[in-house]
VEXDREN-2710 file (C-alpha; in Angstrom, 1 decimal):
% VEXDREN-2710
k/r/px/py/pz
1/UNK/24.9/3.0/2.9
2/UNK/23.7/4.7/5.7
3/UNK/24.5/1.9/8.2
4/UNK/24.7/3.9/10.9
5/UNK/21.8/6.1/11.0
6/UNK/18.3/5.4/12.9
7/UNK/15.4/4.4/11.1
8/UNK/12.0/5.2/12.3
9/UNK/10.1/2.5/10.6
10/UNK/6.4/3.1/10.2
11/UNK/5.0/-0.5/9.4
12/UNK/1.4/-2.1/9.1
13/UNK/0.9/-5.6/10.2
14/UNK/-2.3/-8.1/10.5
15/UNK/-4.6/-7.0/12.9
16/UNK/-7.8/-9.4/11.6
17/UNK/-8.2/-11.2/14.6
18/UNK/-9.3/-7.6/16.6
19/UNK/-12.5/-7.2/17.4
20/UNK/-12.9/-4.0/15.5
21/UNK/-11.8/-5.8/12.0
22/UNK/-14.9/-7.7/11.7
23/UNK/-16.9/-4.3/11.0
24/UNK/-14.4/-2.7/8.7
25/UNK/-14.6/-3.0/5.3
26/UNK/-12.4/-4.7/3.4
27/UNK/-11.0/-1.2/1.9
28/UNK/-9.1/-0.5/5.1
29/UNK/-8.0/-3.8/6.9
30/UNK/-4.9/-5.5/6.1
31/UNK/-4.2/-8.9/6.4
32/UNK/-0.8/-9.9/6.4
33/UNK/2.3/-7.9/8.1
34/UNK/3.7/-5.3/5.5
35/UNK/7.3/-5.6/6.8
36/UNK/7.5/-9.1/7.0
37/UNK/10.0/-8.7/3.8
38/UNK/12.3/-6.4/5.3
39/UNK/12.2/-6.2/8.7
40/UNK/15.7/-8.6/9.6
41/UNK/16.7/-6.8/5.9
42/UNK/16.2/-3.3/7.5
43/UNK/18.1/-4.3/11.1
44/UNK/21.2/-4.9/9.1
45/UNK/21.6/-1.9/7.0
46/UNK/20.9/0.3/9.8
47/UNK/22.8/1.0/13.3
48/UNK/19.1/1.3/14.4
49/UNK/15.8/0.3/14.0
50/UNK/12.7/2.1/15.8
51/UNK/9.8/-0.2/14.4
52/UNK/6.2/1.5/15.4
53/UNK/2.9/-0.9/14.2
54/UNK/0.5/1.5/13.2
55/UNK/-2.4/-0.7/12.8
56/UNK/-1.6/-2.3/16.3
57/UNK/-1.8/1.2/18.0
58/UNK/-4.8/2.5/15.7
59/UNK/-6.4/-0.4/17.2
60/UNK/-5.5/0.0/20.3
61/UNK/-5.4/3.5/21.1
62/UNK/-6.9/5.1/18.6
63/UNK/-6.3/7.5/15.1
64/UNK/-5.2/10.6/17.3
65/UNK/-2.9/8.7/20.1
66/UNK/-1.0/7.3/16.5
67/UNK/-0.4/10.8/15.5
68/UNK/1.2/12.1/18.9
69/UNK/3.6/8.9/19.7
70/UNK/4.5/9.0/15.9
71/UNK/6.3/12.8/16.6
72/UNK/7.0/11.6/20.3
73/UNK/8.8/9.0/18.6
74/UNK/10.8/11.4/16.4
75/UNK/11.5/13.5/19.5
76/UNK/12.7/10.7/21.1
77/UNK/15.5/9.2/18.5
78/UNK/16.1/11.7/16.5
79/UNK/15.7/9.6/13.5
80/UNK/18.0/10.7/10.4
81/UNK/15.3/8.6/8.0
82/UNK/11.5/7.8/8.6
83/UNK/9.6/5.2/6.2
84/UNK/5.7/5.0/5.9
85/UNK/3.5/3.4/3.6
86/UNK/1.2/5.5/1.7
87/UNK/-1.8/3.0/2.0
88/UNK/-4.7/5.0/3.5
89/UNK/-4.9/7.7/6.2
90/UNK/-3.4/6.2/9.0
91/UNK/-1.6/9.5/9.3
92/UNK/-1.8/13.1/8.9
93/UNK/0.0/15.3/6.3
94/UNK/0.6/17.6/9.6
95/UNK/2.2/14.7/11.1
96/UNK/4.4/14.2/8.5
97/UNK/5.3/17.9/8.9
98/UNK/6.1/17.8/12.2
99/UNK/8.8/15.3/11.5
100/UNK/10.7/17.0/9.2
101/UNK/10.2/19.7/11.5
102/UNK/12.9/17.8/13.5
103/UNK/15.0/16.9/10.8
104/UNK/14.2/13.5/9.6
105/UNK/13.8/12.7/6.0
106/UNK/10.8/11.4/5.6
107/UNK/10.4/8.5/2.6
108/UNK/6.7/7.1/1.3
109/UNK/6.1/4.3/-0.3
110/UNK/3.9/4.6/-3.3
111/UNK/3.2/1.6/-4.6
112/UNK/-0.3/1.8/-6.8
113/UNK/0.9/5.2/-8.7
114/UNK/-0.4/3.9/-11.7
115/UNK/-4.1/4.4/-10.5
116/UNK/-3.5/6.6/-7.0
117/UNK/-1.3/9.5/-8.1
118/UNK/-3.9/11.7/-9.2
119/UNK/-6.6/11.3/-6.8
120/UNK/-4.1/10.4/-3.5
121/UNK/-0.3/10.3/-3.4
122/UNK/0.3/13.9/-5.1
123/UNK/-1.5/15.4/-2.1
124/UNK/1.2/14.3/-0.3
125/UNK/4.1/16.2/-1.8
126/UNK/4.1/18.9/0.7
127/UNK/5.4/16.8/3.8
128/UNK/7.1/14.0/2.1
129/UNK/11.0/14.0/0.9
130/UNK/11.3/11.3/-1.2
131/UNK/8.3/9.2/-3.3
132/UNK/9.4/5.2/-3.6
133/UNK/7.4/4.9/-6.7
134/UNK/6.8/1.5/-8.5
135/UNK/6.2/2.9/-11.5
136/UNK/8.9/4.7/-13.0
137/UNK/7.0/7.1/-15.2
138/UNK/5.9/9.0/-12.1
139/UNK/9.4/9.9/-10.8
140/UNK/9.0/12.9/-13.5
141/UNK/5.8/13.8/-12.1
142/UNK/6.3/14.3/-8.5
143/UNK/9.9/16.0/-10.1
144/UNK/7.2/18.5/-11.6
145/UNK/5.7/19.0/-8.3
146/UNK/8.5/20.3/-6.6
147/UNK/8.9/16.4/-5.2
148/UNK/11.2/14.0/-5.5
149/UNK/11.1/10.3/-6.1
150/UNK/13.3/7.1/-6.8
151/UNK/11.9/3.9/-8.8
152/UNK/11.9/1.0/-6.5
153/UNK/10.2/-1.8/-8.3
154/UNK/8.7/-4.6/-6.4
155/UNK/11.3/-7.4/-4.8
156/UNK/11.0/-10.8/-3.1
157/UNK/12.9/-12.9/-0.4
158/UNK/14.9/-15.4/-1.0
159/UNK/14.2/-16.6/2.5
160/UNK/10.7/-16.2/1.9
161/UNK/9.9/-17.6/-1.4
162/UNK/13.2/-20.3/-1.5
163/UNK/13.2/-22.5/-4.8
164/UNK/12.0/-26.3/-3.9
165/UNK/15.1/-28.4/-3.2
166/UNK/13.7/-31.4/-4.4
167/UNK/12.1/-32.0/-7.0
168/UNK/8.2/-32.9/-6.8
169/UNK/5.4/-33.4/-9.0
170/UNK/2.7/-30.6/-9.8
171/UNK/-0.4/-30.4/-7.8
172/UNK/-2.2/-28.0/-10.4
173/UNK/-2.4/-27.7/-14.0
174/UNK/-3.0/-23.4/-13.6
175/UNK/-3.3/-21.3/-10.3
176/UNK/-4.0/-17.8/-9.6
177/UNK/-3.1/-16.2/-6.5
178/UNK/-5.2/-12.7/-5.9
179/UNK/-8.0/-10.7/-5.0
180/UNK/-11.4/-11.6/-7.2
181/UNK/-11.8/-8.2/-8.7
182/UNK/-13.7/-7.8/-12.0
183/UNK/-11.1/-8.7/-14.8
184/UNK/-9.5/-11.3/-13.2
185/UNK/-12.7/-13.3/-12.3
186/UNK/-13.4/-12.8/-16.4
187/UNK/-10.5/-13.6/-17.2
188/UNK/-10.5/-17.0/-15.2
189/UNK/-14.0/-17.7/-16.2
190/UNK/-12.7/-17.4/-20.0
191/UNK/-10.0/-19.5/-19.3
192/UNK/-12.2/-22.0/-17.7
193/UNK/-14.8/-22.1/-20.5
194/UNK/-11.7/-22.8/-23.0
195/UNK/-11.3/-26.3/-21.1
196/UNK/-8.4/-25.3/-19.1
197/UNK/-8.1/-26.2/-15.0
198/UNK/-7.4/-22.8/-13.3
199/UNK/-7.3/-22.9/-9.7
200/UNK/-8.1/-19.5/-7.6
201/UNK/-6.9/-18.8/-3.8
202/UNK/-7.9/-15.8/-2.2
203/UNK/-10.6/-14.4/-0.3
204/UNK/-14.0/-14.4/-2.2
205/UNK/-12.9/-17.5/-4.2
206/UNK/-10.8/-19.8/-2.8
207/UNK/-8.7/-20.1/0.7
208/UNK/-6.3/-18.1/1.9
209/UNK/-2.7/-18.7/1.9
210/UNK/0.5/-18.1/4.2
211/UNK/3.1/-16.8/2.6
212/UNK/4.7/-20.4/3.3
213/UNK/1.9/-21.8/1.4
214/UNK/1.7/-19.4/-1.2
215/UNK/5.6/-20.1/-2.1
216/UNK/4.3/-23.8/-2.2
217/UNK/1.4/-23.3/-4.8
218/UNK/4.0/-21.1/-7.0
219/UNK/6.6/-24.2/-7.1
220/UNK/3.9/-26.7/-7.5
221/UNK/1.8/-25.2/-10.4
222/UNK/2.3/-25.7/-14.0
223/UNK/1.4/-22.3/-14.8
224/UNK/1.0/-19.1/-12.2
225/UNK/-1.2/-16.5/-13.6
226/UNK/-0.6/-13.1/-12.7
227/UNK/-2.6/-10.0/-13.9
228/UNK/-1.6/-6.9/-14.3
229/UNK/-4.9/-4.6/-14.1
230/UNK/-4.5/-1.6/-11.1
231/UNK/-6.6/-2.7/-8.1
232/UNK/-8.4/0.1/-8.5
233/UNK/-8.8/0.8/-12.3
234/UNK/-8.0/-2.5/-14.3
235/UNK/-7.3/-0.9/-17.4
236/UNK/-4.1/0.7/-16.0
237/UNK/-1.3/-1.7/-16.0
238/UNK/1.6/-1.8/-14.1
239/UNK/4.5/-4.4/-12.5
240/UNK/2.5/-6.7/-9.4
241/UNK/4.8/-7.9/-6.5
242/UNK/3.5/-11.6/-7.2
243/UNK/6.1/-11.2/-10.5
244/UNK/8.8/-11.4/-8.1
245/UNK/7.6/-13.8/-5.7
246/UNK/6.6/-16.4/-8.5
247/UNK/9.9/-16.2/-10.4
248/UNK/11.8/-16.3/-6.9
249/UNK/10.2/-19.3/-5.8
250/UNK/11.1/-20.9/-9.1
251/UNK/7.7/-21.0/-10.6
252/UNK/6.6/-20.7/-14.1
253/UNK/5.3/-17.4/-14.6
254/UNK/2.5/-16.4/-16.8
255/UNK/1.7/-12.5/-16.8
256/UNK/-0.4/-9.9/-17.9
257/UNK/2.2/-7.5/-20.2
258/UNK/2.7/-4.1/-18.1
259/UNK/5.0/-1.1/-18.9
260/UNK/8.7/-1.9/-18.3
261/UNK/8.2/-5.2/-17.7
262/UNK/10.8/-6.1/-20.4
263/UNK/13.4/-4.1/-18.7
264/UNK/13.6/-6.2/-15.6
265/UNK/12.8/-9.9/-17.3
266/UNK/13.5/-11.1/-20.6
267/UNK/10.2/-12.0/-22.2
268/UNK/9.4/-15.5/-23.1
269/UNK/12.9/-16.4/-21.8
270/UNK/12.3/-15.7/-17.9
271/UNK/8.5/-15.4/-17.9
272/UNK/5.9/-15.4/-20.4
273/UNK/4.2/-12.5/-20.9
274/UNK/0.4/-12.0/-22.5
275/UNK/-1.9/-9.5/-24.2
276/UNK/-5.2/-10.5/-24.3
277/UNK/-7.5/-13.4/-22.8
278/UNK/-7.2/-15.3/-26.2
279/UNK/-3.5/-14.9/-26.0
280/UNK/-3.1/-16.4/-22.0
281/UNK/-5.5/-19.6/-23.4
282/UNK/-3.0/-20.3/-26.2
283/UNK/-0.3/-19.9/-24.3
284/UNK/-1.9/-22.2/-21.5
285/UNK/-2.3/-24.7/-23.6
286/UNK/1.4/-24.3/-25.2
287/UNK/3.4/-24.3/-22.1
288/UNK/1.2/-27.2/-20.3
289/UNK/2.2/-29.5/-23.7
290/UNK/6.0/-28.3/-23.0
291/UNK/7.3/-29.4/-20.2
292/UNK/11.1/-29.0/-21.5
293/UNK/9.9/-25.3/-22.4
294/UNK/8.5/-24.3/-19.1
295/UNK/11.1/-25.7/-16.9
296/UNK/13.4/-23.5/-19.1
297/UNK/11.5/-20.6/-18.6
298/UNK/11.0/-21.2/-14.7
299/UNK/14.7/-22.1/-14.2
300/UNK/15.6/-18.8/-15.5
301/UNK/13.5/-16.7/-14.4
302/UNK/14.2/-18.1/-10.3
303/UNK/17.8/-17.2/-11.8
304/UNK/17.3/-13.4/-12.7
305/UNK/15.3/-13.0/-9.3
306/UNK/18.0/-14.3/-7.2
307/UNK/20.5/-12.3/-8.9
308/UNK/18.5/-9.1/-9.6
309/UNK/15.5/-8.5/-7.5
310/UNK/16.1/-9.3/-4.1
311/UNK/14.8/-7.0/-1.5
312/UNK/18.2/-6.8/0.2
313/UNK/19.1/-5.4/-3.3
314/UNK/16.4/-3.5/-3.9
315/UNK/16.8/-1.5/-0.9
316/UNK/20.8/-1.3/-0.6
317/UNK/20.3/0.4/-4.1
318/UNK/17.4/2.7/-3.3
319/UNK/19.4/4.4/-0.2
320/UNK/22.1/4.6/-1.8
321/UNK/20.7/6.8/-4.5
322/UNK/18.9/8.9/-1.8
323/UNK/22.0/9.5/0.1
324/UNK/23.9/10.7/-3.1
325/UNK/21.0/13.1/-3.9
326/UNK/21.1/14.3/-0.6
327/UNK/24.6/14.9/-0.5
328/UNK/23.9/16.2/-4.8
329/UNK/21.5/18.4/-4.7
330/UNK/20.8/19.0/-0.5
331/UNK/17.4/18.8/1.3
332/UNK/14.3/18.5/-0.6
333/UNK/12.2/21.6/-0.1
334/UNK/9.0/19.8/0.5
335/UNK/7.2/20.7/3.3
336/UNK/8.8/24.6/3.3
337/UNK/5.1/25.6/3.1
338/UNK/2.5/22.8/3.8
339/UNK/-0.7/23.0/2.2
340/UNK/-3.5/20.2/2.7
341/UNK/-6.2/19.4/0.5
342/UNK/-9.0/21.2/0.3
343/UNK/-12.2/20.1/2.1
344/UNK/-14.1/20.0/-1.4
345/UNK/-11.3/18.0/-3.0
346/UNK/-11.8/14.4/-3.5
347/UNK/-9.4/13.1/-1.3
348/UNK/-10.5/14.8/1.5
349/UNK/-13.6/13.2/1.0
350/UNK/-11.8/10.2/0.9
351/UNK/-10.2/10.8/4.2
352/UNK/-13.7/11.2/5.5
353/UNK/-15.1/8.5/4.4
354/UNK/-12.0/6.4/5.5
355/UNK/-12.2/7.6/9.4
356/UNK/-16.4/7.5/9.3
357/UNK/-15.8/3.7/8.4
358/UNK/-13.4/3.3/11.6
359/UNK/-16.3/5.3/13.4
360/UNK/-19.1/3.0/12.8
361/UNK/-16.9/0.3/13.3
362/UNK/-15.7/1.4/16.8
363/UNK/-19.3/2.3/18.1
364/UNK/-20.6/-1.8/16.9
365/UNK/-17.7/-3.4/19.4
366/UNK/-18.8/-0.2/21.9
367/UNK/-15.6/1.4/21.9
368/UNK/-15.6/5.0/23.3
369/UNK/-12.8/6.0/20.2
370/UNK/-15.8/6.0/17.8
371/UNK/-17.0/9.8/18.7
372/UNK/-12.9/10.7/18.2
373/UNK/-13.0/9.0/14.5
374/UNK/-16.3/11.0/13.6
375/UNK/-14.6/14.5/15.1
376/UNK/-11.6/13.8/12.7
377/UNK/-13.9/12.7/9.6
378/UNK/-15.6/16.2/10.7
379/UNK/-11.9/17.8/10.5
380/UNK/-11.7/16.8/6.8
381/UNK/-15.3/17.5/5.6
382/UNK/-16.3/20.5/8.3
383/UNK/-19.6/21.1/5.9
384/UNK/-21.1/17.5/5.8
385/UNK/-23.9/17.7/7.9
386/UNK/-24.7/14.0/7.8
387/UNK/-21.3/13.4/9.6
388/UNK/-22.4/15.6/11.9
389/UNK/-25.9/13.6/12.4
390/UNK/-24.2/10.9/13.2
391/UNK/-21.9/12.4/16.0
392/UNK/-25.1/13.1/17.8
393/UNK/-27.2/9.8/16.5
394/UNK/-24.5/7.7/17.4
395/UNK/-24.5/8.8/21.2
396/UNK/-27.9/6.7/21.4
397/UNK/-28.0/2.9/21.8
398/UNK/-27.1/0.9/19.0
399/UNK/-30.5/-1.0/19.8
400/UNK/-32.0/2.3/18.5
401/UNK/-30.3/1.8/15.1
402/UNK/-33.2/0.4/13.2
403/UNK/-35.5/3.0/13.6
404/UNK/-33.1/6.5/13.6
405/UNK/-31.4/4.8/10.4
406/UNK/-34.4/3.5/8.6
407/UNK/-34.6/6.7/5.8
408/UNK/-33.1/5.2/2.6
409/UNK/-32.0/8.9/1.8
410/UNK/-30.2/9.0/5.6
411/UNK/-28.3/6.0/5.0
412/UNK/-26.6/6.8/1.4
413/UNK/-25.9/10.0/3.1
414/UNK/-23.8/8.6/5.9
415/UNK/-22.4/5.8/3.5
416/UNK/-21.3/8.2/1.4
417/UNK/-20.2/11.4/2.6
418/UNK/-18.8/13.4/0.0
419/UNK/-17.9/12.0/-3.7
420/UNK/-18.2/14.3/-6.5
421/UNK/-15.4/15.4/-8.4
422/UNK/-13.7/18.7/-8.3
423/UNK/-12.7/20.3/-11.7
424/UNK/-9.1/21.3/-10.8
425/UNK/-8.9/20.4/-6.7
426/UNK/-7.1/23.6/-5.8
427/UNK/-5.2/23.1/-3.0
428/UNK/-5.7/25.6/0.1
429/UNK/-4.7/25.5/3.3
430/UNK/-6.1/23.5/6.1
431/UNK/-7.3/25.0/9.3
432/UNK/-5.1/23.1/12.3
433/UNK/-6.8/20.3/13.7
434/UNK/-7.1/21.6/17.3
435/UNK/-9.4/18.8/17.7
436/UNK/-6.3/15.8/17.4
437/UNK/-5.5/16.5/20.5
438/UNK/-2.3/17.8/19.9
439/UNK/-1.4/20.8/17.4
440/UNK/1.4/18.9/15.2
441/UNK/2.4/22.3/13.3
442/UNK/5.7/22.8/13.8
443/UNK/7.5/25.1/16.3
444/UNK/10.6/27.1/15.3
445/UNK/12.1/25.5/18.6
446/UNK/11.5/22.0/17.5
447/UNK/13.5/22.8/14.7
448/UNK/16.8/20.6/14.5
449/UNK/20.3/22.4/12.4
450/UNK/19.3/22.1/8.3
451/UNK/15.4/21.5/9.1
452/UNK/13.2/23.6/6.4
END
């Protein structure tokens, strides 16, 4: 283990209560703190921590000021790792350049593969050394890519999500725990029409939970639904983090079937797993008749959880099999020559859209950063003229609003900047960003011994 090397840790934590969160859309604010796992998890297995909020600076300071105090950062501690989510765009593929410019390995988490791989995280092969997929039929893809990747499935803590020492009677026959999108809310209705009590929590149907009370509703439900549907496309399947959480809490477990699923819990022994609609109301109604049965099946599942997928394990494990590549097969050559999207490519467009969103969110709570969001959302779509419109509309009073935004045709235009599909989405490189603020290509005297 590498317990005596520096971590730059590159979290995201709730920022809801800000101002600015009231006019973003739901696509990119986060509301709960990403680390809150792994953060006493992460002090222990290395000499040294360098934790850097990047929601609480973009907030603050602003897209561009995240980008400079990011390298400033790897300048200053000489990081041997750095960890990032791969969420949205809260930074740049030339910021992730820069620090392995200085050395640092630079690791991603990709958790939503399954539906983002395509469309998002392979644009980020260049400047990334190592993937943290969930989903361990992409580790051969980003291998084909000149990446690399590791398979961390989800985890959950112990300390977190603790079985109930007592025992107490249930509060609800069925609970789901989740987002309303379009399969679940059919699949709950069906459920619901079948005579069966399903209780929802989550914004858009039902309050919002801590993660103390979330732990709670697991142990105290008769059956926890989980679904298995990609956010984004349902019809993808793959392994949810609430898998972990239910079963380490020492709930019964009711799930969605999803690839590999069977190689990290025995079906219908440590979770039951479903098909089909038709199938989850049979097996509803099975498992709330079987009380023996279910206790069975919760008992050991909190028991492979415990002993299997902790997040102290899961991450011991996954850098240790980093280190042993590294000292395998050397450094990665991602990032030797950096390429960026092209502006025509859809996730450029996707970057622009992302930054126009924290531009018109800026200029309602009359924060000067809104002109620096649009000039970046110009970076990644240089020929979108209604981005441009807007940098000079948006000068004007906001009181003015009504009447420069009333044209129908304006307003789709400036909602949506850019979203037609590219056969191919060759990949060309990208201008530098003079506009930043900073140029964060590397120089060949930032280079550290071994950099590529």
């Amino acid at each position: 283990m590498p317990n005596e090397d520096t971590l730059l840790h590159l979290t995201v934590t709730d920022q809801s209560a800000a101002p600015v969160a009231a006019h973003l859309g739901a696509w990119v604010t986060v509301t709960y703190d990403r680390d809150a796992y792994t953060r006493d998890l992460l002090n222990e297995l290395f000499g040294r921590v360098v934790r850097y909020d990047l929601w609480e600076a973009l907030v603050a300071r602003g897209w561009r000021a995240v980008q400079r105090e990011v390298v400033e950062l790897a300048d200053r501690y000489s990081p041997q790792y750095v960890l990032c989510p791969l969420s949205m765009f809260e930074l740049d593929w030339s910021t992730l350049v820069a620090i392995r410019s200085r050395g640092a390995f630079v690791l991603a988490w990709a958790a939503d593969d399954t539906s983002r791989f395509d469309n998002y995280s392979r644009w980020w092969t260049g400047c990334v050394d190592y993937f943290l997929t969930s989903n361990p039929a992409f580790v051969k893809k980003y291998e084909r890519l000149g990446a690399r990747a590791v398979y961390v499935p989800c985890a959950a803590s112990p300390e977190l999500f603790q079985p109930s020492v007592t025992v107490r009677p249930p509060l609800y026959d069925i609970t789901f725990v989740g987002a309303p999108i379009a399969n679940r809310v059919a699949a709950v209705a069906a459920l619901r029409e079948a005579g069966l009590h399903v209780r929802t929590f989550g914004r858009g149907w039902g309050p919002l939970l801590t993660l103390e009370d979330m732990a709670e509703v697991f142990r105290r439900s008769r059956i926890n639904l989980n679904f298995s549907g990609s956010y984004a496309d349902c019809s993808r399947k793959e392994i949810k983090g609430r898998v972990f959480e239910i079963t380490m809490a020492g709930g019964f477990l009711l799930t969605e079937n999803a690839p590999s699923l069977s190689d990290l819990y025995v079906p219908f022994e440590e979770l039951v797993p479903f098909d089909s609609v038709g199938d989850a109301v049979t097996l509803c109604r099975r498992y709330l008749a079987d009380e023996t049965g279910r206790l069975q099946v919760a008992a050991a599942g909190q028991a492979r959880a415990a002993k299997s997928h902790t997040w102290r394990a899961r991450l011991e494990e996954t850098f240790s099999k980093i280190a042993q590549d590294i000292a395998a097969r050397g450094r990665p050559a991602a990032g030797a020559e950096w390429v960026a999207p092209a502006p025509e490519s859809e996730v450029a467009a996707a970057a622009a859209a992302y930054h126009y969103q924290w531009a018109k969110a800026r200029r309602a709570t009359e924060s000067p950063l809104w002109l620096e969001e649009v000039c970046v959302s110009i970076d990644y779509q240089p020929r979108d003229l209604a981005l441009r419109a807007f940098s000079v509309i948006g000068r004007l009073p906001i009181g003015w609003d009504p009447v420069l935004l009333s044209s129908k045709r304006a307003c789709v235009r400036l909602l949506r900047p850019v979203r037609r599909k590219v056969a191919g989405m060759t990949r060309t490189k990208m201008p530098r960003r003079e506009s930043c603020g900073r140029d964060l290509q590397p120089k060949e005297s930032d280079r550290r011994p071994g950099a590529v």
